[in-house]
Structures are given as structure tokens and as C-alpha cells.
C-alpha positions in Angstrom: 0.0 0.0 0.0 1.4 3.6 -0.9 1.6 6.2 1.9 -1.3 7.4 2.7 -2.7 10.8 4.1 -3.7 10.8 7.9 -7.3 12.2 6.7 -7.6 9.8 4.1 -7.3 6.8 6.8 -9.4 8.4 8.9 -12.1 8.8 6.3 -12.0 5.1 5.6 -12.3 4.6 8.9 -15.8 6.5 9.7 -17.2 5.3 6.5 -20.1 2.6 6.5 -18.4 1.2 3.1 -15.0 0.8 3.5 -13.0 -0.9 6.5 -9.9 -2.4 7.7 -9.7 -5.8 8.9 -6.8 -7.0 11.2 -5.2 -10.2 11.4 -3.5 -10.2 15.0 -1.8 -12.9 16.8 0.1 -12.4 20.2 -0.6 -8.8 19.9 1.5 -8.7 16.6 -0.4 -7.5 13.4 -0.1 -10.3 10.7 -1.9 -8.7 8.2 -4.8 -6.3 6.9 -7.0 -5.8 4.4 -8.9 -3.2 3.6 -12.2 -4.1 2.1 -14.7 -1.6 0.2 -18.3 -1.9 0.1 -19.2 -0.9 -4.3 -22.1 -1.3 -6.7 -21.8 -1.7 -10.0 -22.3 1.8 -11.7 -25.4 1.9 -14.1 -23.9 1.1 -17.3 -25.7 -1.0 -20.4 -23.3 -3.7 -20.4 -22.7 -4.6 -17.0 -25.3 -6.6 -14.8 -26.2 -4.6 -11.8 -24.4 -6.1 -8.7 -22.8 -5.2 -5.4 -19.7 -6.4 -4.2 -16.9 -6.4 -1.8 -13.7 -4.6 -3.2 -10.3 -5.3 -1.4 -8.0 -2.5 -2.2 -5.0 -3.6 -0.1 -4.7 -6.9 1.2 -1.5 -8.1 3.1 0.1 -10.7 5.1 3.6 -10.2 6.3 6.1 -12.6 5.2 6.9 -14.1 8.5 3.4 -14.9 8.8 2.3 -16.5 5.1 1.6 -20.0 5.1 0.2 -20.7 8.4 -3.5 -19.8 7.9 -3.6 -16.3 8.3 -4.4 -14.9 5.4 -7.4 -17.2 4.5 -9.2 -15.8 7.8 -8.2 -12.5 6.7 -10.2 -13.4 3.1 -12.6 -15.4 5.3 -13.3 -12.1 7.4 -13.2 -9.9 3.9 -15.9 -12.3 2.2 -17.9 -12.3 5.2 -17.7 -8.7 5.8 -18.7 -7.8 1.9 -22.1 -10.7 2.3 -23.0 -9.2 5.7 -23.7 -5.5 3.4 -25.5 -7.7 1.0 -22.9 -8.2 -1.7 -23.4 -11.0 -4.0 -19.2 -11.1 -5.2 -15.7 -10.3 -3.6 -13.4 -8.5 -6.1 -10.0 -7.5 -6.0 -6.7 -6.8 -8.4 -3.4 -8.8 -8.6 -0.7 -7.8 -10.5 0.0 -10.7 -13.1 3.3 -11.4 -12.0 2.2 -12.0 -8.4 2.3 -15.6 -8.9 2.2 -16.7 -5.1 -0.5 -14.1 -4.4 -2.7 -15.5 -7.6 -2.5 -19.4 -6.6 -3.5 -18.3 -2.9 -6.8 -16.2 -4.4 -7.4 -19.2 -6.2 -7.0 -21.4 -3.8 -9.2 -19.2 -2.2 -12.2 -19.6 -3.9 -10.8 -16.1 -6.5 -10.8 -16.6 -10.2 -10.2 -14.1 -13.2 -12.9 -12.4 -14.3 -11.5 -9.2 -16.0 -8.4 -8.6 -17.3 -6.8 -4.9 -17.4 -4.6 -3.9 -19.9 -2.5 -0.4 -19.7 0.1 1.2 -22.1 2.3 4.1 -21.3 1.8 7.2 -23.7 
């Protein structure tokens, strides 16, 4: 996650549709993720839906492989169903091959593919 403006934390923080789960064991943080509620905006091609958006999701390295981050993407999914949203989204970058086979593992499977050029 990029730095990130005290205010804009805060606002995430007392909004309704966005929020930041913590994965904590022996009072050390393992992990976050922060999890936005979103519904689809009204465009002709898309099928109206709401869904659970994970901006930022992280496990430190010390901690990967033991079952933490699949409560964190438990907590995510059931965070996103319990505001009524029918999907959990979020981006990987393609060459995040670790991070890919755990999404899928997961339950996560591509869906959309974005595609960028510099100009």
C-alpha cells in the first residue's frame, strides 16, 4: 500500500463502506486488508451487482503459510455478504504468482483482465 494521508485513513475509517480488517496474533499484526463496500455503476453492459472490493490486502512474510491470510479473506468475504454483496473482487498484479495461486486457492478466479500502455 502507498503512503497514505492521515485524513484519508481516517475517512475510511468512519465510513459505513470501506473498512480495515486485522489479522493479529500475540498482539503482533499479521496482516490487513482493507475491504470496500461498491455497486456496479449503471452502465448498459454490465449486470447490476454489489460487491466487496479489497484495495489492499497483506500478510507479512513471516506470517504466510500458516492460515492467516485465508481468515483474513474469510473475514473480507464475510464482511462484503454481511452489506449484501453478491461477489468479492480484488486486483493482482500478473506477475504475483504466489499471491494468484492463494486467491485461487481461495475460492478467486479471473474475471477481468486490465490492460495499460504508457503514452
Amino acid at each position: 500500500m502507498g503512503e497514505r494521508s492521515d485524513a484519508y485513513l481516517t475517512s475510511l475509517m468512519e465510513n459505513d463502506d470501506s473498512d480495515f480488517l486485522v489479522g493479529i496474533k500475540d498482539n503482533t499484526i499479521v496482516g490487513f486488508s482493507l475491504v470496500f463496500f461498491r455497486e456496479t455503476k449503471p452502465i448498459s453492459l454490465l449486470v447490476p451487482c454489489a460487491y466487496g472490493f479489497i484495495q489492499d490486502f497483506v500478510v507479512s512474510e513471516k506470517y504466510r503459510r500458516q492460515g492467516y491470510g485465508t481468515q483474513l479473506l474469510e473475514a473480507s468475504h464475510r464482511w462484503a455478504k454481511d452489506r449484501g454483496a453478491q461477489y468479492l473482487r480484488l486486483s493482482v498484479i500478473p506477475n504475483n504468482e504466489a499471491g494468484i495461486r492463494f486467491y485461487q486457492k481461495n475460492g478467486l478466479y479471473p474475471q477481468m483482465i486490465t490492460m495499460e500502455c504508457p503514452i
